[in-house]
RODO-2510 file (C-alpha; in nm, 4 decimals, decimal comma):
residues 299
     n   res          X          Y          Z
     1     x    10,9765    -9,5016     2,5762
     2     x    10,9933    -9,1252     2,5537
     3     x    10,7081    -8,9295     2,7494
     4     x    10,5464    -8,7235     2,4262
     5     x    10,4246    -8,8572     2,1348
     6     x    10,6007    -8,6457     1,8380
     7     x    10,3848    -8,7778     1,5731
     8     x    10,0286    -8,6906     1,7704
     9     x    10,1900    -8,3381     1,8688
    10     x    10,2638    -8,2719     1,4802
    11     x     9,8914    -8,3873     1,3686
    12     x     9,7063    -8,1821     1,6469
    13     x     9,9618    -7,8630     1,5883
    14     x     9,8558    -7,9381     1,1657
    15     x     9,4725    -7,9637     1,2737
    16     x     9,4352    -7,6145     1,4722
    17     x     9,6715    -7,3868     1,2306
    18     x     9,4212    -7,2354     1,0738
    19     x     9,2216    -7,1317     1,3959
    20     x     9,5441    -7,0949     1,6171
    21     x     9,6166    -6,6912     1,6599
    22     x     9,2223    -6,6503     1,7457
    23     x     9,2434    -6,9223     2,0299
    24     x     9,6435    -6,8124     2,1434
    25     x     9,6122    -6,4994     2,3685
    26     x     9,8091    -6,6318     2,6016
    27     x    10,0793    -6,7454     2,3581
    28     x    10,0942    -6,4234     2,2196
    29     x    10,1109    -6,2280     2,5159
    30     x    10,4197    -6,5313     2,6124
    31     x    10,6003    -6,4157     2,3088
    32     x    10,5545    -6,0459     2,3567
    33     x    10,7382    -6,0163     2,6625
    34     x    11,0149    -6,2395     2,4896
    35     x    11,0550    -6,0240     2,2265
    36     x    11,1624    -5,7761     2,4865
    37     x    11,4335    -5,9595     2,5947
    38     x    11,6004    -5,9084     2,2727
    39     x    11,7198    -5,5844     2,4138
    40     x    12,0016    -5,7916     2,5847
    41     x    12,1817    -5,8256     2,2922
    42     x    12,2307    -5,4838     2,2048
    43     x    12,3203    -5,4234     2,5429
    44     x    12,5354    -5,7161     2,5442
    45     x    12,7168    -5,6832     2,2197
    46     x    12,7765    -5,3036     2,2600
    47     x    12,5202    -4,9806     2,1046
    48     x    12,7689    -4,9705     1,8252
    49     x    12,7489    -5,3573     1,7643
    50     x    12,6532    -5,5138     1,4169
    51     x    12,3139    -5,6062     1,4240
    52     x    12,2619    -5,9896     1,4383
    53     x    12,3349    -6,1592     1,0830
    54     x    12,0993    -6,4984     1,1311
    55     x    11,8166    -6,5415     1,3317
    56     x    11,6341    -6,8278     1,4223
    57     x    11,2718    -6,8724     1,5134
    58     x    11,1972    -7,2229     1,6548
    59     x    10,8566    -7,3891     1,7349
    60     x    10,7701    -7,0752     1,5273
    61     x    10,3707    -7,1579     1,5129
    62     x    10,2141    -6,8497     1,2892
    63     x    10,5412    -6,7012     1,3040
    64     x    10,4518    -6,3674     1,4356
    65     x    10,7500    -6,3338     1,6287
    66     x    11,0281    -6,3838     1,2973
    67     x    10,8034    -6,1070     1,1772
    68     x    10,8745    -5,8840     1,4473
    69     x    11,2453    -5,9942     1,3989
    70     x    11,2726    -5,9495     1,0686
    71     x    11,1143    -5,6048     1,1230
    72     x    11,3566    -5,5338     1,3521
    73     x    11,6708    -5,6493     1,1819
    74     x    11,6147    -5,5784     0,8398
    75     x    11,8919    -5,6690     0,7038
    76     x    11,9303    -6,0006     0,9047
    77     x    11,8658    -6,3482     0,7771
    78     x    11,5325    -6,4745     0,9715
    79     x    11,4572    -6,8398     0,9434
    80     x    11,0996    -6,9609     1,0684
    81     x    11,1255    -7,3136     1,2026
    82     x    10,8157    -7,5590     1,3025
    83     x    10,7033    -7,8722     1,3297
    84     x    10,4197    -7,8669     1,1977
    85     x    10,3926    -7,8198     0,7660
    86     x    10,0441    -7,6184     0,7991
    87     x    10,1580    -7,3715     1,0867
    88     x    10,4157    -7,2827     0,8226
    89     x    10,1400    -7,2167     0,5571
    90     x     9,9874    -7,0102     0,7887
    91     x    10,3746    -6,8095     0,8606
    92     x    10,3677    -6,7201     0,5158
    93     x    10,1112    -6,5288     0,5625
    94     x    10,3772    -6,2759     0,8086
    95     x    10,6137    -6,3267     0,5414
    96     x    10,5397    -6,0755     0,2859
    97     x    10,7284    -5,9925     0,0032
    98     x    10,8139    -5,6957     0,1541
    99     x    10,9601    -5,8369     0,4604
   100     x    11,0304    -6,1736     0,3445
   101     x    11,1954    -6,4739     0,5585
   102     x    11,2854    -6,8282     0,5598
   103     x    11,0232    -7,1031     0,6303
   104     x    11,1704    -7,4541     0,7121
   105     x    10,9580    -7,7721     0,8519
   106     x    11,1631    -7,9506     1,0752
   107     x    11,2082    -8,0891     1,4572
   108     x    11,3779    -7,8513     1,7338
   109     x    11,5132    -8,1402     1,8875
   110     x    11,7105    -8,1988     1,5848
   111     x    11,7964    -7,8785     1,3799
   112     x    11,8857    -7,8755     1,0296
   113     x    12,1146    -7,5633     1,0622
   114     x    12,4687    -7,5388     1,0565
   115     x    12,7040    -7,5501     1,3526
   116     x    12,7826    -7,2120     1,4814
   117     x    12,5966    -7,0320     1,2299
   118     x    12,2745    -6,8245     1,4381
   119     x    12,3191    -6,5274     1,6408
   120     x    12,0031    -6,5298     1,8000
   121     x    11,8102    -6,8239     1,8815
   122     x    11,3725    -6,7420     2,0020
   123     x    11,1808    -7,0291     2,1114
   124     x    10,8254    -6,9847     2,2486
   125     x    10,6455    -7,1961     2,4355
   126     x    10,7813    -7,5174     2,2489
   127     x    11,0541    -7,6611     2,5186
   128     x    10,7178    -7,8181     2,7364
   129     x    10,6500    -8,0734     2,4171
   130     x    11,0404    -8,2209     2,4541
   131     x    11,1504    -8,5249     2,7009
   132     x    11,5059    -8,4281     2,7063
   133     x    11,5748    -8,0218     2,7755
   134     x    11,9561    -8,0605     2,8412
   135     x    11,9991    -8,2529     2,4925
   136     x    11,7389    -7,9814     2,3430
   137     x    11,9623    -7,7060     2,4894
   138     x    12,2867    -7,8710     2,3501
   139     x    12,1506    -7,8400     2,0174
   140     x    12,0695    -7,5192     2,0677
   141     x    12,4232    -7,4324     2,2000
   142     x    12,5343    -7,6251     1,8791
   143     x    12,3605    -7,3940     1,6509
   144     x    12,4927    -7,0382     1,8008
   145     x    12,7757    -6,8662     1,7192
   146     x    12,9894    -6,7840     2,0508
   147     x    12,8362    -6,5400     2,2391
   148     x    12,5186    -6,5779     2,0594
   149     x    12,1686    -6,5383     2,2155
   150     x    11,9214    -6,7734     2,3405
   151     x    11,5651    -6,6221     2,4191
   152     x    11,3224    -6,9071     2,5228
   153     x    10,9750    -7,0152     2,7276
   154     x    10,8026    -7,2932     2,8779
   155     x    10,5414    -7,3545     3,1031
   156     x    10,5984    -7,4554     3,4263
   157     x    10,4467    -7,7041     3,6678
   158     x    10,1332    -7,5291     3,8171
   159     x    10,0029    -7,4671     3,4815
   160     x     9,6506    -7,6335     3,4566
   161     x     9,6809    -7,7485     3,7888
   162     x     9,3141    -7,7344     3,8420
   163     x     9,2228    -7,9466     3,5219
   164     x     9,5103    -8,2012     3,6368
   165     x     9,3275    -8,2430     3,9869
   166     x     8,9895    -8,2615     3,8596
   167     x     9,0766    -8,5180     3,6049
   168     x     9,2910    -8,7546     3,8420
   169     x     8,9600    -8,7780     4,0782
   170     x     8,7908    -8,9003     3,7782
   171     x     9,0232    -9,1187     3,5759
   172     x     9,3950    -9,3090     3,6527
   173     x     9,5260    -9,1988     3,3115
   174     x     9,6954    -8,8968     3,2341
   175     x     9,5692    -8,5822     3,0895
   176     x     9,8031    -8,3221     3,1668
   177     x    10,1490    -8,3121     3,0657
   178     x    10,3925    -8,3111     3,3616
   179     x    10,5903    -7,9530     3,3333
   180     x    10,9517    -7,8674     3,4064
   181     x    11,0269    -7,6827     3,7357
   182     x    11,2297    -7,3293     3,6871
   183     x    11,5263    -7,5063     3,9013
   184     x    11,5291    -7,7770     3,6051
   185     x    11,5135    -7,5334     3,3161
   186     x    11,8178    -7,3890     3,4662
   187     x    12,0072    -7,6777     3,5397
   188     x    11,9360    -7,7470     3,1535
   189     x    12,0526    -7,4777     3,0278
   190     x    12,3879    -7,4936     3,2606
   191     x    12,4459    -7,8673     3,1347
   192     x    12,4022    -7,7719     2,7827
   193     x    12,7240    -7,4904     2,8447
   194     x    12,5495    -7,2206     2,8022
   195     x    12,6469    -6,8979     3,0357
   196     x    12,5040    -6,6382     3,2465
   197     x    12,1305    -6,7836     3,2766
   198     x    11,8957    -6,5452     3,4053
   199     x    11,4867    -6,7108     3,4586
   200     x    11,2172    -6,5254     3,5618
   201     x    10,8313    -6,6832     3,6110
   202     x    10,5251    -6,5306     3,5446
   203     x    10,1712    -6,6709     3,6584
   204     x     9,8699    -6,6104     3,4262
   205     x     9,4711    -6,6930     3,5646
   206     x     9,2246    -6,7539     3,2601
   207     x     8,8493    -6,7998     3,2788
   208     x     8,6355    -7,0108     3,1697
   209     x     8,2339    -7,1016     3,1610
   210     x     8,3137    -7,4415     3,2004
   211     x     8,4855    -7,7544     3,1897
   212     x     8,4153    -7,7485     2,7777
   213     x     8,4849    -7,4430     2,7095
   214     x     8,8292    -7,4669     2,8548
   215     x     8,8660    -7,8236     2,6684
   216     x     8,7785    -7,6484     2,3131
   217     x     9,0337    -7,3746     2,3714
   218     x     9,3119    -7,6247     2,4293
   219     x     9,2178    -7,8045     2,1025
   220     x     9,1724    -7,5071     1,9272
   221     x     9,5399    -7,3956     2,0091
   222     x     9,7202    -7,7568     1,9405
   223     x     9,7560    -7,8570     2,3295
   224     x     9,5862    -8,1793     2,3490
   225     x     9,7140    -8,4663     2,5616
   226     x    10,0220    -8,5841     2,3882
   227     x    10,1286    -8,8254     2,6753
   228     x    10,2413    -9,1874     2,4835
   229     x    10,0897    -9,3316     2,7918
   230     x     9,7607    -9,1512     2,7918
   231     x     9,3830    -9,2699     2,7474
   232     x     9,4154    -9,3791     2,3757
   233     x     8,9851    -9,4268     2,3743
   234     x     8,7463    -9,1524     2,4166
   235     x     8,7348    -9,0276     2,8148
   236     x     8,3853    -9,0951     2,7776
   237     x     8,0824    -8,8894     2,9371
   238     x     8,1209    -9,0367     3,3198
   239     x     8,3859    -8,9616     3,3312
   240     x     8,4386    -8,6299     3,1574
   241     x     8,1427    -8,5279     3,4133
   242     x     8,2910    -8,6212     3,7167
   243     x     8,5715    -8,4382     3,6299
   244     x     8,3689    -8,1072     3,5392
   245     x     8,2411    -8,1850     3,8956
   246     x     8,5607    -8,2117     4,0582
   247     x     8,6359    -7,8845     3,8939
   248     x     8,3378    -7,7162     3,9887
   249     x     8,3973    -7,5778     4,3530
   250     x     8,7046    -7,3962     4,1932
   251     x     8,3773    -7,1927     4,0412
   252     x     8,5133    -6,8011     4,1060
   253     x     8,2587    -6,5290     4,2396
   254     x     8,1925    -6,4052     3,9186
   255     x     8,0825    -6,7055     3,7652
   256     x     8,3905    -6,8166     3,6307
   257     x     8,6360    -7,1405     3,6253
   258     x     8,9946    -7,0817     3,6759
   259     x     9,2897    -7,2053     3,5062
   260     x     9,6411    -7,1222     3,5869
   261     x     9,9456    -7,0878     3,3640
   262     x    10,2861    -7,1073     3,4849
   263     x    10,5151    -6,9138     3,2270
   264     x    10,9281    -6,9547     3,2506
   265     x    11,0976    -6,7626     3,0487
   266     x    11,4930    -6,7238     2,9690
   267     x    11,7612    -6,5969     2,8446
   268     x    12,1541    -6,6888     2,8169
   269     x    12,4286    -6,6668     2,6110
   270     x    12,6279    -6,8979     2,4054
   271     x    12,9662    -7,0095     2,5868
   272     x    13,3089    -6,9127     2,3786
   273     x    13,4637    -7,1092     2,1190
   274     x    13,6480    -7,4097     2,2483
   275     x    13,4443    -7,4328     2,5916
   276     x    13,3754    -7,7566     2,6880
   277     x    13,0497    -7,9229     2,6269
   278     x    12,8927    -8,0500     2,9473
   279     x    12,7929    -8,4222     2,9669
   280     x    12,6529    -8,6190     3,2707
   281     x    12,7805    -8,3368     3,4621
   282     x    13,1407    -8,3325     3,3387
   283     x    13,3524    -8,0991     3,1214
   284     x    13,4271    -8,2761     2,7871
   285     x    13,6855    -8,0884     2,5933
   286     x    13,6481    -8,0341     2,2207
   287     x    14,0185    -7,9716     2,0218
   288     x    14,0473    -7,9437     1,6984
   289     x    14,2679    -8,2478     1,5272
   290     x    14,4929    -7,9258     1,3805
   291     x    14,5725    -7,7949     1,7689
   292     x    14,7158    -8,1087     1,8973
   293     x    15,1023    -8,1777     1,8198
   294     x    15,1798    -8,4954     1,6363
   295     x    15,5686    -8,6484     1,7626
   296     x    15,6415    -8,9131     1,4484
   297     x    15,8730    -9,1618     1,4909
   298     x    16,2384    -9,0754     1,4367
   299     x    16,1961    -8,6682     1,5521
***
């Protein structure tokens, strides 16, 4: 059995659409400093390099960053990918007519694009919902053009550390998703074939009232408890407030609960044409049926 539930991560990302910028600072902020590392492929590429001709926003949410995209590469192809049919009602919104792009519904973990067709490839904050990263990656890698650009983030495993703890002193079931470490996100990306790999980690402390407070924001922003083995009956009020107790010597000087948020981000490139795709850790080697020489019978 996989860990996530797909079909309870597509209803609760469906249910908090319409509220979702107002309760997704942190998201926001997350795709901000992504947006920066689209720099690399000018520098990459060359100055004088062609600006990218297809770009690709998946787990796209509101799709404020294929905005940005498209307002940075006009005259580029932007394609606004998500789960979720009423996060793309809301993208429409950042599609304009006068800046206009591409809204399709559809799972990251199985892309309806064509093979080598996407020069640059942003996902935000959408890798933490998927069990398998490597085969995630692959299909990124599938997607690119050679030498394209993949720009991604996750969240790593300290984030909501403190609502983990308080929960597992009041309940056996999971509430918290278990997060990918930045040593895994790499080795992902490296089995997946794609090259030069450079992480860096950011940690982010919010603040909260209280135990509620920090509950409604999550719901509000489409990260509820998506675990297939989780609680599937309501936590119930003992429990819920011997969890809000467990939480509350965490209680800051300024009156505040904290929660932390452990932010990997990405970036790497797309491996030639003809490199090998890696599989349980070996090279397999793709040749085209055209490259190989045929000796018939009789020659």
């Amino acid at each position: 059995m996989s860990t996530f539930d797909q079909r309870h991560i597509r209803r609760a990302f469906s249910r908090s659409a319409a509220g979702y910028d107002a309760a997704a600072a942190l998201q926001h902020e997350v795709e901000k400093r992504l947006l920066e590392s689209l720099d690399y492929f000018a520098l990459r590429q060359g100055q004088d390099a062609a600006d990218p001709k297809v770009v690709l926003d998946v787990g796209c949410g509101p799709a404020h960053a294929a905005a940005a995209m498209r307002k940075r590469w006009p005259k580029a192809q932007v394609v606004a990918l998500d789960l979720a049919l009423p996060m793309l009602r809301e993208a429409k919104k950042q599609a304009g007519w006068w800046k206009p792009f591409q809204r399709v519904c559809a799972d990251l973990r199985a892309l309806p694009v064509a093979e080598a067709s996407v020069d640059v490839l942003l996902c935000n904050l959408s890798l933490q919902w998927v069990d398998d990263l490597p085969a995630a990656f692959a299909g990124f890698r599938r997607v690119l053009k050679p030498g394209g650009l993949l720009v991604c983030s996750t969240f790593g495993p300290e984030t909501l550390q403190e609502l983990r703890d308080a929960f597992a002193q009041a309940d056996d079931a999971p509430h918290v998703s278990p997060f990918p470490a930045i040593a895994q996100f790499g080795d992902a990306l490296m089995l997946a074939g794609f090259r030069d790999p450079v992480l860096d980690r950011d940690r982010f402390t919010l603040t909260y009232d209280d135990l509620p407070a920090l509950m409604r924001e999550l719901r509000a922003m489409g990260a509820t408890n998506a675990l297939h083995h989780r609680r599937h009956t309501l936590t119930g009020r003992a429990r819920f407030a011997a969890a809000a107790a467990a939480y509350e010597p965490l209680r800051r000087a300024d009156g505040k609960l904290p929660s932390t948020w452990d932010v990997i981000y990405a970036h790497a490139w797309a491996p030639p044409a003809g490199a090998p795709i890696r599989e349980q850790g070996e090279d397999i080697a793709a040749v085209p049926l055209s490259k190989i020489p045929i000796r018939r019978r009789g020659e």
